[in-house]
Phi, psi and omega in degrees: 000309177303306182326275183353303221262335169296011179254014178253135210227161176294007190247353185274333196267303189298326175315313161291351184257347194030052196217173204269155169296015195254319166297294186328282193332299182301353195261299184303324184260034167062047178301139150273026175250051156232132189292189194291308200297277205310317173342263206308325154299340152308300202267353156304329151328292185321302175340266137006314200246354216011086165274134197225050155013083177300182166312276175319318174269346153289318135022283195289321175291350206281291218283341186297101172284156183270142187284113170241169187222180229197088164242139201205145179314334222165130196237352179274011171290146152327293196321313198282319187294322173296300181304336186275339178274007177261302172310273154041282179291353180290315193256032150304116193098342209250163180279025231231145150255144188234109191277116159282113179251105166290130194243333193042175207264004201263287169251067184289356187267331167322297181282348147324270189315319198267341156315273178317319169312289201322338196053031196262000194226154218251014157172156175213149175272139189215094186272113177083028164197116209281150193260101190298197203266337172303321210274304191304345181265322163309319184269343173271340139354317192302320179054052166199158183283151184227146175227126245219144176232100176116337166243159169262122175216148161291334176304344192249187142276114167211173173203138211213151161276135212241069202291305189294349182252008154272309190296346175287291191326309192316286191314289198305332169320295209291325191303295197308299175325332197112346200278139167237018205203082182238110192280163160273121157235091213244166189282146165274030189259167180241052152323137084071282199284324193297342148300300188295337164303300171266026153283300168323315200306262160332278206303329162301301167293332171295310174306311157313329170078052182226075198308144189287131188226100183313309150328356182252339160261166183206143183234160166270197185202027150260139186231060186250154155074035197026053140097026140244102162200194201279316192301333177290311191316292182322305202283327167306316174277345173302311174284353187262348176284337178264350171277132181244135355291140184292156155294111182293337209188136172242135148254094190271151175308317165232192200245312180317310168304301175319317163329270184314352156295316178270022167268326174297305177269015169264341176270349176274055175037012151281168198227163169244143306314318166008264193287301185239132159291138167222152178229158157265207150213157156112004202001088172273173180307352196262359213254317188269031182234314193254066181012041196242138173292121177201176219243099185258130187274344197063048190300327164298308197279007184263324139002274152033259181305338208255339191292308183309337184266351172299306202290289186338305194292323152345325195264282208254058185303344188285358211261139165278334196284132144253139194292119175235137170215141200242111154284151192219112193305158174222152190250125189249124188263119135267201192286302189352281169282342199293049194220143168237129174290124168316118192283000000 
């Protein structure tokens, strides 16, 4: 019988407690960053299991941190940097490690699944990649919470974005300047958001009675960071430069992109705005120094929130409500656009 009760293990009271070990540790070690509920159900396990702790295995729960993980196309990006310093700033202080899984854009659901087979981390954050009827039993396998960032699943925690009624403010900005001649610069993937962009996209010009002309989006033909970045952004206005009648005004898919555009029309001897209005999306920090107008997403602060309902869910794996909360992007006007075109 004493054999028996030595084989209950801190990994048997969180099984039983249905909270992560890492909760257990904090439970054991008298933490106050648990709630009253997740506590008393901790120790009604112990109980329950009579789980006794030795010297050494408590030892082990003290040093043990809970592992969270971060998984993203890509962590060298603005965008993606803005999301990780909103995570970041939740877990200052906290006893927690926070694991980056670069998933890259060629197979990220692939490199997902194999993530997941490992089980290794007591929760994750899950950014840019949406979730089919395939993906949601695997992560709920994982059996630690996951809260999705840039997508909607009813099964999760998430907080998404409201891409066609930014990329519409965008357009509609440029429409008020005066612009009738409004180019596209969109990726060459038909990613989730990038059809909604340009569903906003379209949907601006049509409310305007501004007929749609397809020779006006344009992509580039670098595919590192699935065509958002400044070398795509470049090579896209290099093809929007040749078209007659010209483009008054760009509206790019990113700030990155935009970047690289405007590198484009200063070597073809023309200025922003003056000659081309430009606006980006996702307003990174580099957006608000060189004055381009762009559709600020709050990547930090959404980092931010999606980190805090992470840790919540840690306390409380039982809560049944889930949070979907739709962000709605705002348009931040500079010099970029800060022109009225002549009609």
């Amino acid at each position: 019988m004493a054999r028996e009760k030595a084989k209950v293990t801190i990994y048997d009271v969180a099984d039983r407690a249905g909270v992560a070990i890492s909760t257990v540790s904090r439970v054991l070690n008298d933490s106050p960053d648990v709630s009253d509920r997740t506590r008393e159900r901790v120790l009604e396990a112990i109980e329950a299991l009579k789980f006794r702790p030795d010297r050494v295995a408590k030892t082990l729960a003290q040093q043990r941190a809970c592992s969270l993980a971060i998984a993203i196309p890509t962590f060298t990006t603005p965008f993606h940097n803005e999301l990780l310093k909103g995570v970041r700033s939740m877990l200052v202080g906290k006893d927690h490690d926070l694991l980056l899984f670069d998933l890259g854009s060629q197979s990220p659901l692939e490199r997902l699944l194999n993530m997941l087979k490992r089980g290794t981390v007591d929760g994750l954050l899950l950014a840019g990649i949406p979730v089919d009827e395939y993906l949601a039993p695997e992560l709920k396998a994982l059996r630690a919470p996951v809260v999705l960032i840039g997508h909607h699943h009813t099964h999760f925690d998430c907080y998404y974005w409201d891409n066609d009624t930014g990329a519409k403010a965008a357009v509609n900005h440029l429409i008020k300047q005066g612009h009738r001649r409004i180019g596209m610069i969109r990726s060459y993937t038909d990613s989730y958001l990038q059809k909604k962009r340009i569903v906003g996209y379209q949907e601006a010009l049509d409310e305007a009675g501004i007929p749609y002309d397809a020779s006006l989006v344009q992509s580039g033909t670098t595919e590192k960071h699935a065509g958002f970045s400044e070398e795509h952004g470049y090579e896209a206005m290099q093809l929007m430069l040749k078209i007659d009648p010209p483009a008054t005004a760009v509206f790019a898919s990113s700030d990155v992109q935009a970047i690289g555009a405007w590198k484009a029309i200063r070597e073809a001897g023309k200025s922003v705005p003056e000659d081309i209005a430009l606006i980006g999306y996702d307003d990174i920090k580099t957006s608000k120094y060189i004055g381009l107008t762009s559709i600020d997403q709050n990547m930090e602060g959404v980092g931010r929130e999606a980190a805090q309902r992470l840790l919540f869910r840690l306390d409380n794996p039982g809560t049944e409500e889930r949070i979907a909360r739709l962000v709605v992007p705002e348009l931040r006007i500079r010099e970029s656009s800060r022109y009225h075109h002549p009609s």
